[in-house]
ZASE-322276 format. One record per residue: residue in one letter; z, x, y of N, C-alpha, C in turn. Coordinates in steps of 0.1 Angstrom, whole numbers, padded with zeros to 4 digits, always signed. Layout:
// residues N
aZXYZXYZXY ...
***
This chain:
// residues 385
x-0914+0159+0134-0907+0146+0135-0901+0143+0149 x-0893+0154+0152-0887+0151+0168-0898+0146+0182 x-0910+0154+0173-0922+0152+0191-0925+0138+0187 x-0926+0129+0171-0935+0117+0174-0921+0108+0177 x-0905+0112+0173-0900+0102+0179-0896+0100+0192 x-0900+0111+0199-0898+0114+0214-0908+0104+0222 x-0924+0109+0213-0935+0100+0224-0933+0085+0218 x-0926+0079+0206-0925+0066+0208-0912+0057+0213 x-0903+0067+0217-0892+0062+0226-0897+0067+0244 x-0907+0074+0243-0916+0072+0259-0920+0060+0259 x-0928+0054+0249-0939+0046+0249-0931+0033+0248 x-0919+0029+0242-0910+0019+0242-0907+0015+0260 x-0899+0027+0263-0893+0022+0273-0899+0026+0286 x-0908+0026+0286-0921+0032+0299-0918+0037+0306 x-0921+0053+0303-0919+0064+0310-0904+0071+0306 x-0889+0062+0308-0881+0064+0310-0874+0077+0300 x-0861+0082+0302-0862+0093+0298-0856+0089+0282 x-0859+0097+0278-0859+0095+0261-0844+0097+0260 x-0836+0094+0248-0821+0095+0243-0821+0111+0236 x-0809+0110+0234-0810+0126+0228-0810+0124+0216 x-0817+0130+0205-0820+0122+0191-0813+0135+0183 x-0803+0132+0174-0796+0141+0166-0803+0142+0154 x-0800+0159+0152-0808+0168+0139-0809+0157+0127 x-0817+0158+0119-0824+0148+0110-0828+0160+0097 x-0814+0159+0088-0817+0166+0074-0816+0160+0064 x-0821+0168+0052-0825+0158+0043-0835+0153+0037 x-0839+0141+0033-0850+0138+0027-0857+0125+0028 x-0845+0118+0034-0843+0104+0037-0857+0101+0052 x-0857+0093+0050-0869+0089+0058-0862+0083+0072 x-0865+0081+0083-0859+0078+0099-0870+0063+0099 x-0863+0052+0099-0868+0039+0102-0867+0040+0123 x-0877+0037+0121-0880+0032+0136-0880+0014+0138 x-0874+0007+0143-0877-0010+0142-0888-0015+0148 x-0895-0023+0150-0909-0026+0158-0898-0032+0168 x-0907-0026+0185-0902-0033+0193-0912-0035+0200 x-0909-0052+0211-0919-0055+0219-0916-0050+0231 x-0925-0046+0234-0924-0041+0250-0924-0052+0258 x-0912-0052+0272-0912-0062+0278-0918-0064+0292 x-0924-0074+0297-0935-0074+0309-0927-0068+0320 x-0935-0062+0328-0929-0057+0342-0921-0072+0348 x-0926-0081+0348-0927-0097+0355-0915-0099+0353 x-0908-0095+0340-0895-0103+0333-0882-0096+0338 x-0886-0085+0345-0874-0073+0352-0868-0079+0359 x-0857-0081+0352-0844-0083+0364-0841-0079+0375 x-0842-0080+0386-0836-0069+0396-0824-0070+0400 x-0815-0059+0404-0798-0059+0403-0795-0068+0416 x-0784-0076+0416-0778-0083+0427-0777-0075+0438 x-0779-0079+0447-0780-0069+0464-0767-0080+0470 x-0763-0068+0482-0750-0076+0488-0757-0082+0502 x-0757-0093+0504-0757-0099+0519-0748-0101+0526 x-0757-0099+0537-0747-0105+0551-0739-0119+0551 x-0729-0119+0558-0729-0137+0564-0732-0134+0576 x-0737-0144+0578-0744-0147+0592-0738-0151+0604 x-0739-0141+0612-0729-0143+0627-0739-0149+0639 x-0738-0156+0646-0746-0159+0655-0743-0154+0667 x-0732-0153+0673-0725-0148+0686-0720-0134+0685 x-0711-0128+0669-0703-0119+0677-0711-0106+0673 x-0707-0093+0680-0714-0082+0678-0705-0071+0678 x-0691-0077+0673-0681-0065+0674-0676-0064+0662 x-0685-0070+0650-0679-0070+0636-0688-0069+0624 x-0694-0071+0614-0698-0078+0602-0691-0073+0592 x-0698-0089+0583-0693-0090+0568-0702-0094+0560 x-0699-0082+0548-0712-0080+0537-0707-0082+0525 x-0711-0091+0517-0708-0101+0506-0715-0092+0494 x-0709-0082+0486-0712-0071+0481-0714-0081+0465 x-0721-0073+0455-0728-0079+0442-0711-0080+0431 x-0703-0073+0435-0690-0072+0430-0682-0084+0436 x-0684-0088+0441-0674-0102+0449-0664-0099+0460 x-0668-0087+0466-0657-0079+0476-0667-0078+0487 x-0657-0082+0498-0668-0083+0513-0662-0064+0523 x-0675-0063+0525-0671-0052+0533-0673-0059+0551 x-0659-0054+0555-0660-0060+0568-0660-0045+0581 x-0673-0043+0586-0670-0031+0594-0667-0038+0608 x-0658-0033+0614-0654-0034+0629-0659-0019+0639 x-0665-0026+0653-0671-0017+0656-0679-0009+0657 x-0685-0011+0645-0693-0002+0634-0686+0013+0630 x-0671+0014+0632-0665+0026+0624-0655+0020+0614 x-0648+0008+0620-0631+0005+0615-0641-0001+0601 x-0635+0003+0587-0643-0004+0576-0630-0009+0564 x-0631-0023+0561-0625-0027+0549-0627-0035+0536 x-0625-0032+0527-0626-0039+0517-0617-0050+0512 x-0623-0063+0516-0613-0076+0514-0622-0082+0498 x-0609-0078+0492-0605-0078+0471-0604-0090+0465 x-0611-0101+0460-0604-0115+0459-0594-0110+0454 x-0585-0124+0448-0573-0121+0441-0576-0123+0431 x-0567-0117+0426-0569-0111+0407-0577-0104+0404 x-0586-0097+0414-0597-0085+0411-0594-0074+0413 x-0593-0063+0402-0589-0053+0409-0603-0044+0416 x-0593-0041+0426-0601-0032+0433-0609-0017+0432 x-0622-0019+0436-0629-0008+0430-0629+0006+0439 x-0630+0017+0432-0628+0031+0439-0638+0030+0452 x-0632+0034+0462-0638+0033+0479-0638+0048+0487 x-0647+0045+0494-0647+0062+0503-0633+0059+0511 x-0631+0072+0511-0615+0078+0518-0610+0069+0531 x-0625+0063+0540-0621+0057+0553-0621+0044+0551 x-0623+0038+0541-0628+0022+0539-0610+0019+0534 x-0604+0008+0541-0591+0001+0542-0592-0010+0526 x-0584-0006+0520-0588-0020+0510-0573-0033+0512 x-0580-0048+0515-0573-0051+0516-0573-0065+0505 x-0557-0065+0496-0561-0073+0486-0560-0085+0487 x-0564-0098+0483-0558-0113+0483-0551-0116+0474 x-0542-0127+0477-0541-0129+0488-0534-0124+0500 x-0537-0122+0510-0531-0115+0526-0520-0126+0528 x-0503-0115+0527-0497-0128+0528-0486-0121+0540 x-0477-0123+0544-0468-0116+0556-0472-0107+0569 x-0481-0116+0575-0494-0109+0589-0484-0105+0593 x-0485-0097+0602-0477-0095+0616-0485-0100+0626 x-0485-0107+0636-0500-0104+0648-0495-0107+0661 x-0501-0093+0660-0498-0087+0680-0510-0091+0684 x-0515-0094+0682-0532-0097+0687-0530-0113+0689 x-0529-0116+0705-0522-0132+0705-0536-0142+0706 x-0547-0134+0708-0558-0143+0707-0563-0151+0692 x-0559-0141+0684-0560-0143+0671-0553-0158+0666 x-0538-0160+0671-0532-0168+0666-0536-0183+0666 x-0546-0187+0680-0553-0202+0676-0561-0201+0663 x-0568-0193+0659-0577-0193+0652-0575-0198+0637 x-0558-0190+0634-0549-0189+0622-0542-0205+0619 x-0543-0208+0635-0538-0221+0635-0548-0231+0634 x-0561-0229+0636-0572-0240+0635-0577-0236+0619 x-0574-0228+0612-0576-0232+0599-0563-0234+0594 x-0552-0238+0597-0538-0242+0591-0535-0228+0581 x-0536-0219+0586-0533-0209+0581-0521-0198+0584 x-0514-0210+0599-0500-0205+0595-0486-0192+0587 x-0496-0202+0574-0485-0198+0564-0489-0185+0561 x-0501-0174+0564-0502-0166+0560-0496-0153+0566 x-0487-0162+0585-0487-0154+0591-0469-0154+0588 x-0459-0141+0590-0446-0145+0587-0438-0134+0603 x-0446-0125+0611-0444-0122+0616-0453-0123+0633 x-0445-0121+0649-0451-0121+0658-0450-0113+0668 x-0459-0107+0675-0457-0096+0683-0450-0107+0696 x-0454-0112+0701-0451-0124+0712-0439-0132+0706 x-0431-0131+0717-0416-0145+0715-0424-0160+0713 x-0412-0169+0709-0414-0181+0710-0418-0187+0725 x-0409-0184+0730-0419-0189+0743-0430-0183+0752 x-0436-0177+0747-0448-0170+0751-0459-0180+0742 x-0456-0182+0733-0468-0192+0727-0470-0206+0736 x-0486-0213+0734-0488-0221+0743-0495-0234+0731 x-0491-0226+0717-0497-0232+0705-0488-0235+0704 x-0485-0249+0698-0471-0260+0698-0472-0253+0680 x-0478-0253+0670-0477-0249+0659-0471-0238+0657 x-0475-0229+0664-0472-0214+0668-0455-0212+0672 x-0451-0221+0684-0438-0226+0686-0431-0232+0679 x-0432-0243+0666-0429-0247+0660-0425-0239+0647 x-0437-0231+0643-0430-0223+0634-0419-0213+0631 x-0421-0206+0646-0414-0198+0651-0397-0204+0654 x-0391-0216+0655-0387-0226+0654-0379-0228+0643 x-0382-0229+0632-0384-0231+0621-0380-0217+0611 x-0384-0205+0619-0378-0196+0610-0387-0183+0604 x-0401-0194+0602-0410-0192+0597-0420-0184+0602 x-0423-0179+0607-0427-0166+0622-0415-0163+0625 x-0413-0149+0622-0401-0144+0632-0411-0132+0644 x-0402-0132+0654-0402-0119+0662-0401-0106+0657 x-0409-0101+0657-0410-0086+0656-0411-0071+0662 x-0410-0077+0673-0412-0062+0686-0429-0065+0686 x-0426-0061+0703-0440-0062+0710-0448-0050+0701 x-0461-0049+0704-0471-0039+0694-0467-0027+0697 x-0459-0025+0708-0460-0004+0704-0447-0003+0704 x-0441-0016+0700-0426-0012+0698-0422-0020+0683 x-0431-0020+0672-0427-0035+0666-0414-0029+0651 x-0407-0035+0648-0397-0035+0641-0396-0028+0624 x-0404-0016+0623-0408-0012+0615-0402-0015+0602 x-0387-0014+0605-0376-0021+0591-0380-0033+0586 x-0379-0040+0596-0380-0059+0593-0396-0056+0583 x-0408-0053+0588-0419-0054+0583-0416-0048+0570 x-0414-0033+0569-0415-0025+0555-0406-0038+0547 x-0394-0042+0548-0385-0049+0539-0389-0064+0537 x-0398-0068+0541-0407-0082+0538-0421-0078+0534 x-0417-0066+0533-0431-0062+0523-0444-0074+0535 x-0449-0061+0547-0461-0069+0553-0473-0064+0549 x-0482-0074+0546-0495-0071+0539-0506-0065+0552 x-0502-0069+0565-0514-0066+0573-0509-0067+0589 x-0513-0054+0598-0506-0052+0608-0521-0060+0621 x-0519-0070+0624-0534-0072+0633-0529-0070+0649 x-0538-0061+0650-0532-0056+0664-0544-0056+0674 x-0543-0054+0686-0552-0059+0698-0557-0044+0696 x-0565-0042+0709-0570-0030+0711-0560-0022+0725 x-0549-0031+0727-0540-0026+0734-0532-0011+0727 x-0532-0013+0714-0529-0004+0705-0531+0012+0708 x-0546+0013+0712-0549+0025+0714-0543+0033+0725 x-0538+0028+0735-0521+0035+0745-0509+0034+0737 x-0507+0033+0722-0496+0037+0713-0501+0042+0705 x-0511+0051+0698-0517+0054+0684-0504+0057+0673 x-0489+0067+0681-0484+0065+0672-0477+0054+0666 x-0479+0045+0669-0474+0033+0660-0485+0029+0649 x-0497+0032+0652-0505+0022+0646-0505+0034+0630 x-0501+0052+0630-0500+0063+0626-0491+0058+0616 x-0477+0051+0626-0471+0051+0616-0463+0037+0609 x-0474+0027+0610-0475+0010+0602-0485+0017+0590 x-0497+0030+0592-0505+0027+0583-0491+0041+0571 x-0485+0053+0576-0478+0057+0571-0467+0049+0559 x-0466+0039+0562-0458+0022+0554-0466+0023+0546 x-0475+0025+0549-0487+0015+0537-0489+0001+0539 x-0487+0000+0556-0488-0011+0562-0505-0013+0567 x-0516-0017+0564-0530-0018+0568-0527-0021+0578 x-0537-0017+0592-0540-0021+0607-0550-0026+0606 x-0555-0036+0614-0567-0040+0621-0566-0040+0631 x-0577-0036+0635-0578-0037+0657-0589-0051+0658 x-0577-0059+0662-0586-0075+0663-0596-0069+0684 x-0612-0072+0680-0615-0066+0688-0628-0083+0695 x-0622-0090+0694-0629-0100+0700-0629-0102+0715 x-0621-0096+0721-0619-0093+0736-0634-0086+0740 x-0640-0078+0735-0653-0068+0735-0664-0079+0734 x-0664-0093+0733-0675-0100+0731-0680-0100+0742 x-0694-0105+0744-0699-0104+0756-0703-0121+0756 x-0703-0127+0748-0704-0141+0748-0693-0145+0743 x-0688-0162+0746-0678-0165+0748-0677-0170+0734 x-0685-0176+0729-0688-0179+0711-0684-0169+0702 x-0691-0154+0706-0686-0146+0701-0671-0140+0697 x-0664-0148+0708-0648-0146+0705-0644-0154+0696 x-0649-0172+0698-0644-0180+0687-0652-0173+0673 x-0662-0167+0668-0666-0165+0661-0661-0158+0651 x-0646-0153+0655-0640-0141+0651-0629-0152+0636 x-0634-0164+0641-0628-0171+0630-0635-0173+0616 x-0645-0168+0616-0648-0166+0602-0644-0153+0595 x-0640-0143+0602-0632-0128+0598-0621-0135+0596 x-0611-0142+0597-0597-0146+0594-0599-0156+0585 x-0608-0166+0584-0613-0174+0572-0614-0168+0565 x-0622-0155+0562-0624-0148+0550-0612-0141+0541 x-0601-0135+0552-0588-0131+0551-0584-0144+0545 x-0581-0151+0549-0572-0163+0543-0581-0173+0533 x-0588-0166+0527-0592-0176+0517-0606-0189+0519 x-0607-0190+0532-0610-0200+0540-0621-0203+0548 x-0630-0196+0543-0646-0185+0553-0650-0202+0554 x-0651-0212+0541-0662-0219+0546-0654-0233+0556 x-0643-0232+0555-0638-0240+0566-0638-0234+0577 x-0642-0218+0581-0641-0216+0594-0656-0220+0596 x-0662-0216+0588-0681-0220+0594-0679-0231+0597 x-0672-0239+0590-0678-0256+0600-0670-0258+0611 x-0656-0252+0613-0656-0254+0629-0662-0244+0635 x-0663-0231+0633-0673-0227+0641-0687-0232+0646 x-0694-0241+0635-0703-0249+0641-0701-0255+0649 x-0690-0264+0647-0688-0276+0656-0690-0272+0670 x-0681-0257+0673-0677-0254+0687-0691-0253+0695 x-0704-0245+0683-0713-0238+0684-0725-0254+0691 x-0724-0265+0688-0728-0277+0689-0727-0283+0702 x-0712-0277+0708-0709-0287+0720-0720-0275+0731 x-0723-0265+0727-0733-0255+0735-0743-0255+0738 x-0748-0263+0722-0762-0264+0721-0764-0280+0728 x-0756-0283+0731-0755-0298+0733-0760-0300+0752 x-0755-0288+0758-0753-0289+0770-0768-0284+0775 x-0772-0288+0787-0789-0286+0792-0788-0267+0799 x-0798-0266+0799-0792-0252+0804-0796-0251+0815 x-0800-0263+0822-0804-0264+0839-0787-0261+0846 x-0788-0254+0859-0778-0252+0867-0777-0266+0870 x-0766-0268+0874-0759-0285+0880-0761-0283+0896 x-0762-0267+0901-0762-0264+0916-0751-0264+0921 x-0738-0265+0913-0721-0264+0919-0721-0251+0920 x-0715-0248+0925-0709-0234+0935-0694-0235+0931 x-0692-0226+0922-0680-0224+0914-0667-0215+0916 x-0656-0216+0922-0644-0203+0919-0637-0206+0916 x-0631-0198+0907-0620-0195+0895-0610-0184+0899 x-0599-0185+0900-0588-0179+0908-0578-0179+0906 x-0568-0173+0910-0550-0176+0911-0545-0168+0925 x-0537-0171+0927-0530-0163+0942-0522-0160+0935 x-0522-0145+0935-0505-0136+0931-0495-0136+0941 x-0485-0130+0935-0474-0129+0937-0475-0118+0958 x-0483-0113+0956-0483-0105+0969-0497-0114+0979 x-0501-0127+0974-0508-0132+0986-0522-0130+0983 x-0523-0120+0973-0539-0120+0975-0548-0129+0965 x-0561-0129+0960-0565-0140+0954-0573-0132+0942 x-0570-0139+0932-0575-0128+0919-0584-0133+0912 x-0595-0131+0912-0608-0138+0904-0610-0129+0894 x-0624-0134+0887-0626-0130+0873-0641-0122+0877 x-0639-0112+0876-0652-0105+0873-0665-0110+0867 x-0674-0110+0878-0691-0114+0875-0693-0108+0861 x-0701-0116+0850-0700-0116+0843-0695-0114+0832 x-0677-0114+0832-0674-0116+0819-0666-0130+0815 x-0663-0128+0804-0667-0143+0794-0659-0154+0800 x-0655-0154+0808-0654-0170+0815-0660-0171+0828 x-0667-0162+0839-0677-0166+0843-0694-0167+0836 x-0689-0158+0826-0700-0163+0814-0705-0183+0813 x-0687-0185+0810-0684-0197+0803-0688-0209+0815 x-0687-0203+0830-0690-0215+0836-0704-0215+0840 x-0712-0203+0837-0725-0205+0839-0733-0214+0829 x-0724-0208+0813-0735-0218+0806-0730-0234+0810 x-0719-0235+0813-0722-0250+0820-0728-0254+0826 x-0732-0251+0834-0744-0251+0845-0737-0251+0858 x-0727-0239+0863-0723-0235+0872-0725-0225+0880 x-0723-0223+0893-0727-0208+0898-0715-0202+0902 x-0713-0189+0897-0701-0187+0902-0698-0182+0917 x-0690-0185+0924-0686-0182+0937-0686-0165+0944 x-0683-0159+0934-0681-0142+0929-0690-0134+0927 x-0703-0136+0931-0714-0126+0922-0715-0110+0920 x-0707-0108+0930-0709-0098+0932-0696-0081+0930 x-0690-0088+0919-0676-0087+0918-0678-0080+0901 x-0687-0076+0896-0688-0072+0884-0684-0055+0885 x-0690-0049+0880-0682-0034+0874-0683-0024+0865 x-0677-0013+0861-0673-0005+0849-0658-0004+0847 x-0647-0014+0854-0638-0013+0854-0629-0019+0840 x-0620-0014+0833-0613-0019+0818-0610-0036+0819 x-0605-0038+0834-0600-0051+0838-0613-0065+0840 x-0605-0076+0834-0618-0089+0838-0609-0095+0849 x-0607-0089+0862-0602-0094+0876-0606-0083+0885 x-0607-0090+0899-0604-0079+0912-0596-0090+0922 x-0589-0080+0926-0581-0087+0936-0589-0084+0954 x-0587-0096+0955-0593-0096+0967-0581-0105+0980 x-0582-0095+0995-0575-0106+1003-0581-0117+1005 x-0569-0126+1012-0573-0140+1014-0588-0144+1025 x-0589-0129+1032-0597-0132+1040-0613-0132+1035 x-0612-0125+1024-0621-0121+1017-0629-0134+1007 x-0614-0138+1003-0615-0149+0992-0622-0159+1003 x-0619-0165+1013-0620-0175+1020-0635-0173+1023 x-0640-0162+1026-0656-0157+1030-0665-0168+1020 x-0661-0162+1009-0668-0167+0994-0671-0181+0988 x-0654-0185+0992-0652-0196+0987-0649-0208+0994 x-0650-0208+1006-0647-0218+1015-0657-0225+1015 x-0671-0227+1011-0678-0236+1006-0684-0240+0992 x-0674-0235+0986-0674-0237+0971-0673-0255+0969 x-0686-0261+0959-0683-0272+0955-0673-0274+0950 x-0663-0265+0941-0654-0267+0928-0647-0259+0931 x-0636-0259+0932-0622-0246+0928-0614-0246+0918 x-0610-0243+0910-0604-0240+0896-0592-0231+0899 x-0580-0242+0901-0568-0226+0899-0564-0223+0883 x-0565-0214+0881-0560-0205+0866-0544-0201+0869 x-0539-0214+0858-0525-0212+0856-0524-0205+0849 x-0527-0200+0838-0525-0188+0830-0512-0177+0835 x-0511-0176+0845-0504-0162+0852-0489-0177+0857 x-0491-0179+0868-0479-0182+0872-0477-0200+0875 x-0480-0205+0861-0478-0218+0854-0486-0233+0859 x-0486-0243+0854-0490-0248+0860-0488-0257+0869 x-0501-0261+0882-0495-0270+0898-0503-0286+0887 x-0496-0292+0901-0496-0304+0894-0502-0314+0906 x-0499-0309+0920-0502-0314+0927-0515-0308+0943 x-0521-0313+0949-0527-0305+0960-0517-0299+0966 x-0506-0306+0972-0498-0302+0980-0489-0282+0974 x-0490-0284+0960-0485-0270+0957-0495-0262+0958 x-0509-0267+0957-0519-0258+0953-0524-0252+0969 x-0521-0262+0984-0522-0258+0996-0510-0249+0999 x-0499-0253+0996-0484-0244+0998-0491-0229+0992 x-0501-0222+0983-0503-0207+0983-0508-0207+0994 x-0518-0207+1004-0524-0205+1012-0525-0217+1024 x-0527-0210+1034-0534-0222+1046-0547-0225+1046 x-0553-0212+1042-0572-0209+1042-0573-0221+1035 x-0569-0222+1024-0569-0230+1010-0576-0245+1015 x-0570-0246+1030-0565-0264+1033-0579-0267+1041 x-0593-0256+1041-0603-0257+1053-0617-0259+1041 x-0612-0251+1030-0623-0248+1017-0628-0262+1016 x-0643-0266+1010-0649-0275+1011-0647-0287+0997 x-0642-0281+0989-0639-0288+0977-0624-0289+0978 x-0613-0289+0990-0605-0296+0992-0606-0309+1000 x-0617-0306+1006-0618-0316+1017-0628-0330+1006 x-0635-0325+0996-0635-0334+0989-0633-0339+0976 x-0620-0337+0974-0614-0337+0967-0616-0331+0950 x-0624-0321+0953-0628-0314+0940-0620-0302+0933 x-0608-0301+0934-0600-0292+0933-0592-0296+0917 x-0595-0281+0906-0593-0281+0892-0581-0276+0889 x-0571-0276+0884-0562-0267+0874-0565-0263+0860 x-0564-0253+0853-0567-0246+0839-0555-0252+0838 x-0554-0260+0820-0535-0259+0819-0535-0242+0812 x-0524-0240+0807-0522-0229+0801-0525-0224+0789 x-0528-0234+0782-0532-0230+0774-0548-0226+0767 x-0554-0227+0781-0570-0222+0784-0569-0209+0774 x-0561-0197+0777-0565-0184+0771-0562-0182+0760 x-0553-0191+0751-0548-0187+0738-0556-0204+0726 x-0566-0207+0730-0575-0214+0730-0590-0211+0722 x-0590-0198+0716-0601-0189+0716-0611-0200+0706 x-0604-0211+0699-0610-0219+0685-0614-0229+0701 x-0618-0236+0707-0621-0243+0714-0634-0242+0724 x-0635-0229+0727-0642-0224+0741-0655-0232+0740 x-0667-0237+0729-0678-0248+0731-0670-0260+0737 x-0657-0269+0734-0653-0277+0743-0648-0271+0757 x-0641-0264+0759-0641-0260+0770-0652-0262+0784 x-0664-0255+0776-0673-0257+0783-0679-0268+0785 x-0677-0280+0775-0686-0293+0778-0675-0297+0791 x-0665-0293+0790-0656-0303+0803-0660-0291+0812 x-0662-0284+0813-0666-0277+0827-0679-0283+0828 x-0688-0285+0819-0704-0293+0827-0697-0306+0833 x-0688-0312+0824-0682-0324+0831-0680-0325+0844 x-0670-0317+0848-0661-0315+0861-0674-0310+0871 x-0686-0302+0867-0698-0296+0879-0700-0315+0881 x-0704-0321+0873-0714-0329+0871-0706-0344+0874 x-0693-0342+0880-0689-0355+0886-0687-0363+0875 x-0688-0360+0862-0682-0369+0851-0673-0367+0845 x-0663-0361+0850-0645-0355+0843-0636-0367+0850 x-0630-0370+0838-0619-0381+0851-0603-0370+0842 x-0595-0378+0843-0582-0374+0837-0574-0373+0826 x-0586-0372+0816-0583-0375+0801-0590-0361+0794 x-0595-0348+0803-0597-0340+0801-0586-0331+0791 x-0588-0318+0783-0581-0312+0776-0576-0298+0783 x-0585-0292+0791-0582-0282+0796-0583-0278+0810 x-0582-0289+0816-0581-0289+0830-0578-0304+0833 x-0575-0305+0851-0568-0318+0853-0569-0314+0867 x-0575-0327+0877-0574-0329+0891-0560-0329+0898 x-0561-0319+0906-0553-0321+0918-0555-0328+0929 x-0545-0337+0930-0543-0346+0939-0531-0346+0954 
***
């Protein structure tokens, strides 16, 4: 009896392994039910987890798992598990971070991050800041802070461990500054404080940075509002010709000791003036160095740039000029350069770098300004006069 109910529970379930069939005493007879065998065709296959689709960044992904929990790797080592709310969370290998929704009391030392939080009105999810009030260049960011609502928390490798533990903080987002403190980051996760190393600084495209808004969309509830402004940004790019305009480009500041500090051949803001169809003035200024600057003397700077079509001072560092007359007061060289003489001379306002939701506009007003079609109603730059 055992071998013919063994080969017809083979024969049911094709091939598969038979159940364990318990002793059968007695006299009573074992009913078998007719079953139909079901077509290969009709097999379900189990749900698989997908990607979401990044187009620019390569310092992250997020995988939309058959459970409804996204695994987000950074890096390809930092790994987390973002939990909807009200799900509980399922057993994870030892290195995988789980982090639950909703994410509510951020801290964030990571100041790039904070337009991003602010271009999905997501604010509210943040209650703490590595940066003072006046270091913000986000009037929302200022306002909150203002308000009560963001407080100060100590810079990242000093940050206020009490205030966090006692507001119960759900998430430490920290720069990659972090790694010259490890022990802090040791001991926010010792709290039971979760860290992330916000790592958009590592993009190699400039998209790639704004891109980092669909990782904080996803955190805050909010993925598909970040996709559509990340389109939007992704639009003003695809919008622009990718012929050079032929402008001869420098981008600069004069420090404090006289000399003139540009931005390193290709990274992501001479990135950003090439895809406008710029050239940059600097080519030869790139590296293996940690820094996106080299300082160069004035004599040096003037070699380069004294027939530059366009000059761009980057207020970012030491605020912004308003006039030619302050922008000739750094230098004399300044007053011979060829885009003073016709009157092509740019200011960045300040809030160029903390901007990271914007950079596709950014760039359409830099094709603007190559291309002699910027007047004074620009957003992120403005003629000196």
């Amino acid at each position: 009896m055992k071998r013919i109910l063994s080969a017809v529970l083979a024969a049911i379930f094709l091939a598969a392994c038979a159940p364990q069939v318990p002793d059968v005493t007695g006299t009573a007879t074992l009913q078998i039910p007719e079953v139909t065998a079901i077509a290969a065709t009709e097999t379900v296959a189990p749900q698989r987890a997908s990607m979401v689709d990044l187009q620019y960044a390569e310092q992250f992904t997020m995988e939309t798992r058959a459970d409804g929990c996204t695994l987000v790797t950074i890096a390809g080592s930092d790994r987390f598990l973002v939990v909807p709310e009200g799900q509980d969370a399922p057993v994870v290998d030892a290195d995988v971070t789980v982090l639950q929704q909703p994410l509510a009391n951020i801290y964030i030392a990571a100041t790039s991050a904070m337009c991003l939080f602010d271009g999905l009105d997501a604010l509210d999810n943040i209650a703490f800041s590595g940066t003072k009030q006046d270091g913000w260049s986000i009037a929302n960011a200022r306002d909150a802070m203002t308000r009560g609502d963001i407080v100060y928390a100590g810079k990242y490798n000093a940050p206020d461990y009490e205030l966090l533990l006692a507001n119960k903080c759900g998430l430490a987002l920290e720069s990659t500054m972090l790694t010259h403190a490890p022990e802090v980051k040791e001991k926010l996760e010792a709290l039971g404080i979760p860290v992330l190393m916000e790592r958009s600084s590592y993009e190699t495209h400039p998209l790639g940075r704004t891109e980092w808004i669909k990782l904080y969309g996803l955190l805050t509830g909010k993925l598909a509002l970040a996709e559509e402004l990340f389109a939007a940004q992704a639009a003003h790019l695809d919008a622009l010709s990718a012929a050079s305009t032929g402008q001869i480009v420098a981008f600069f500041h004069i420090s404090s000791n006289g000399n003139a500090v540009v931005r390193r051949s290709g990274d992501y803001v001479t990135t950003m003036l090439t895809l406008a169809g710029g050239q940059y003035a600097f080519p030869d200024t790139g590296g293996g160095s940690a820094t996106g600057t080299v300082n160069l003397n004035m004599e040096q700077f003037y070699a380069a740039a004294k027939n530059a079509d366009v000059l761009i001072y980057n207020s970012a560092i030491d605020g912004e000029l308003r006039t030619l007359a302050e922008f000739l007061g750094k230098s004399p060289l300044l007053a011979d350069c060829k885009a003073v003489q016709s009157g092509n001379v740019w200011c960045t306002g300040k809030n160029m770098f903390q901007e990271t939701t914007e950079f596709g506009l950014m760039m359409t007003e830099m094709n603007r300004v190559f291309t002699g079609d910027a007047d004074d109603a620009l957003r992120f730059f403005h003629r000196l006069r």
